[in-house]
C-alpha positions in Angstrom: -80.5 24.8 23.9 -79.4 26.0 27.2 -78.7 24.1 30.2 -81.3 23.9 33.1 -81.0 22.4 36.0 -78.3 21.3 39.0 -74.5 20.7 38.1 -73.4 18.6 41.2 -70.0 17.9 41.7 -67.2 17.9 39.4 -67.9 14.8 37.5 -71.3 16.4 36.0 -69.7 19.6 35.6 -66.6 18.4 33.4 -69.5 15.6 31.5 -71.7 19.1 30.4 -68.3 20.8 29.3 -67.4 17.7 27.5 -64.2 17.2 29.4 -62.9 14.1 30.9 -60.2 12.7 32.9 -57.9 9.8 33.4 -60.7 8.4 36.0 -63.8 9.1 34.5 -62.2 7.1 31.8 -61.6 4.6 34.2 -65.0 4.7 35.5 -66.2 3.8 32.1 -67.6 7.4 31.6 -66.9 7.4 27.8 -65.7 4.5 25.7 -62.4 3.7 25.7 -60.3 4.7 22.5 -60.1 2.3 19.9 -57.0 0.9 19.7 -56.0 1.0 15.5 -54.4 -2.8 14.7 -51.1 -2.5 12.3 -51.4 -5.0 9.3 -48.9 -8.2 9.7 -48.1 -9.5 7.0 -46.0 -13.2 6.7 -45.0 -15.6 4.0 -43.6 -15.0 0.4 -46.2 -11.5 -0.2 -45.6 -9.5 -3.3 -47.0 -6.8 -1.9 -49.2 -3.9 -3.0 -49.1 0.0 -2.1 -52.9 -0.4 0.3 -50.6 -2.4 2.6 -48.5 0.8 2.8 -47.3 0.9 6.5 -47.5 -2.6 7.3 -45.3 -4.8 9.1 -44.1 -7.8 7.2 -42.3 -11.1 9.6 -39.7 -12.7 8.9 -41.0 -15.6 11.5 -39.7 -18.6 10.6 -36.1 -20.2 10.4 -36.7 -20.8 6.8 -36.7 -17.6 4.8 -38.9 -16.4 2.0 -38.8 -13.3 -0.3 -40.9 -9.9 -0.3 -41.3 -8.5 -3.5 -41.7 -4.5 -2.7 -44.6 -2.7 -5.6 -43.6 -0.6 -8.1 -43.5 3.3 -6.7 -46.1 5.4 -8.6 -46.0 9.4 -8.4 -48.9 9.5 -6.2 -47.0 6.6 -3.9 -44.3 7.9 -3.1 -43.3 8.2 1.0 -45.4 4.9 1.0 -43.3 2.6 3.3 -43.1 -0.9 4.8 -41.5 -2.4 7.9 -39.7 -5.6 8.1 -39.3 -7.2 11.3 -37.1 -10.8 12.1 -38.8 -12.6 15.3 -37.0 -16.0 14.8 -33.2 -16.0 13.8 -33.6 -17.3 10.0 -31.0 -20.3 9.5 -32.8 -21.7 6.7 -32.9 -19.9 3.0 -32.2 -16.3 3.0 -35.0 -13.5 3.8 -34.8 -11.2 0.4 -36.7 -7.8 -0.2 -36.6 -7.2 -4.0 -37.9 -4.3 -5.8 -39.3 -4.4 -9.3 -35.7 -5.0 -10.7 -36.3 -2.8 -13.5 -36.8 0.2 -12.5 -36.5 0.6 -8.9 -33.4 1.0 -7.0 -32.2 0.8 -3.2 -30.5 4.3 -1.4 -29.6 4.8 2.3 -28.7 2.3 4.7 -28.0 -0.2 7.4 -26.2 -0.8 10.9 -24.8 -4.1 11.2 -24.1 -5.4 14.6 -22.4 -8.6 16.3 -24.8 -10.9 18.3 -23.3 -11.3 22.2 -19.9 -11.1 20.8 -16.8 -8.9 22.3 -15.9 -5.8 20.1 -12.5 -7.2 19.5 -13.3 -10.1 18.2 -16.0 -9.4 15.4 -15.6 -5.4 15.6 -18.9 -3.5 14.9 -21.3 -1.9 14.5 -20.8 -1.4 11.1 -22.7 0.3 8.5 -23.6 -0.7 4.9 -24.8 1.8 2.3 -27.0 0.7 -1.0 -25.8 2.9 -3.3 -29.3 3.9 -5.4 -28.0 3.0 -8.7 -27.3 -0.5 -9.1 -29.1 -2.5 -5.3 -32.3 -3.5 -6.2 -32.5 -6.3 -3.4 -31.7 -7.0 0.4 -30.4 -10.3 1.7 -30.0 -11.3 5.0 -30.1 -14.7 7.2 -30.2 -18.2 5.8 -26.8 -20.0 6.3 -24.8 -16.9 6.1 -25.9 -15.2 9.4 -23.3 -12.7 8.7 -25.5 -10.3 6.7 -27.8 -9.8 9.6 -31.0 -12.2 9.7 -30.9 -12.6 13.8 -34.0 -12.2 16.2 -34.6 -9.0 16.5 -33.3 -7.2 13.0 -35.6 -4.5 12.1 -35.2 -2.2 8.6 -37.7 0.2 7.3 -38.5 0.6 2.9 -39.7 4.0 2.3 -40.7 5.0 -1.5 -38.6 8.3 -2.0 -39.6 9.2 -5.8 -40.6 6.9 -8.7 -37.3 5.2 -9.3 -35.6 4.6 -5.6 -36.5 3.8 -2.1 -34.4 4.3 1.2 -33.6 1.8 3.1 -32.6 2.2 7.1 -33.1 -0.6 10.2 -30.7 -2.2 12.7 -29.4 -5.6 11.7 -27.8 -8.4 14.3 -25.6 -10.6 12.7 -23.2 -13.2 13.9 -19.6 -13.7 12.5 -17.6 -11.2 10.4 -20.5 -9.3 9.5 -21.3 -8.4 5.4 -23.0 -5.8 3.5 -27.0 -7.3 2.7 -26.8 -4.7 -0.3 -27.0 -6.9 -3.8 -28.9 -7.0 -7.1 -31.1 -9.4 -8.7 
């Protein structure tokens, strides 16, 4: 159907276009975009691939274990975030994969919490080597591993046997490799 009729001003003319701007926005011309919510996830979770791209706290001093889900073929580049918002001084915070038959690649920065370089040097890095780490420690009473406000690593499913590890860890002390089996 074709237009008839006035097109005053430049408001009406980019509203029968179907254009907008910052201000019409503003003005409450359209709707505001919906703003998509992440899924958070706390507490011991054994999680499952749906909850694929969530982000999983480590938010109390006492820490608790995340079991990752077995990778399927059809899973794979499935990933979860791991985020510390509390420095964990209690039991350790673990990520385990299915021990059996999924393994940890990639890696980890390590640095030293508000200390000189030349006392504690770092940032250091820590590789999981893929064949034998099948689980991720960090926090509890050995701080040295990472486990400090603000630590941040990333699980991504790579194929049916490994997933790749990589984050920023803030640890206090001679620092340590979180790389370890089950």
């Amino acid at each position: 159907m074709a237009f008839s009729g006035t097109i005053d001003g430049p408001y009406l003319m980019r509203q029968y276009l179907g254009l907008t701007s910052y201000t019409d926005n503003l003005n409450g011309a359209i709707p505001q975009a919906a703003l998509s919510k992440r899924n958070i996830i706390t507490g011991a979770t054994t999680l499952t691939m749906p909850q694929s791209g969530s982000l999983c706290l480590f938010n109390t001093a006492a820490g608790y274990t995340f079991k990752l889900p077995v990778i399927t073929a059809e899973t794979v580049g499935a990933f979860f975030d791991f985020l510390w918002t509390i420095t964990n001084t209690g039991t350790a915070c673990i990520i385990n994969t299915d021990a059996a038959t999924t393994f940890i690649g990639g890696g980890v920065l390590t640095f030293v919490d508000a200390t000189t370089p030349g006392a504690n040097p770092g940032p250091k890095g820590f590789s999981f080597n893929g064949s034998s780490h099948n689980s991720f420690s960090a926090g509890g009473g050995d701080t040295t591993k990472g486990g400090l406000m603000g630590s941040r690593v990333r699980f991504t499913a790579l194929d049916t046997t490994h997933c790749i590890i990589e984050g920023a860890l803030f640890a206090a002390g001679t620092i340590a490799t979180p790389a370890t089996t089950q």
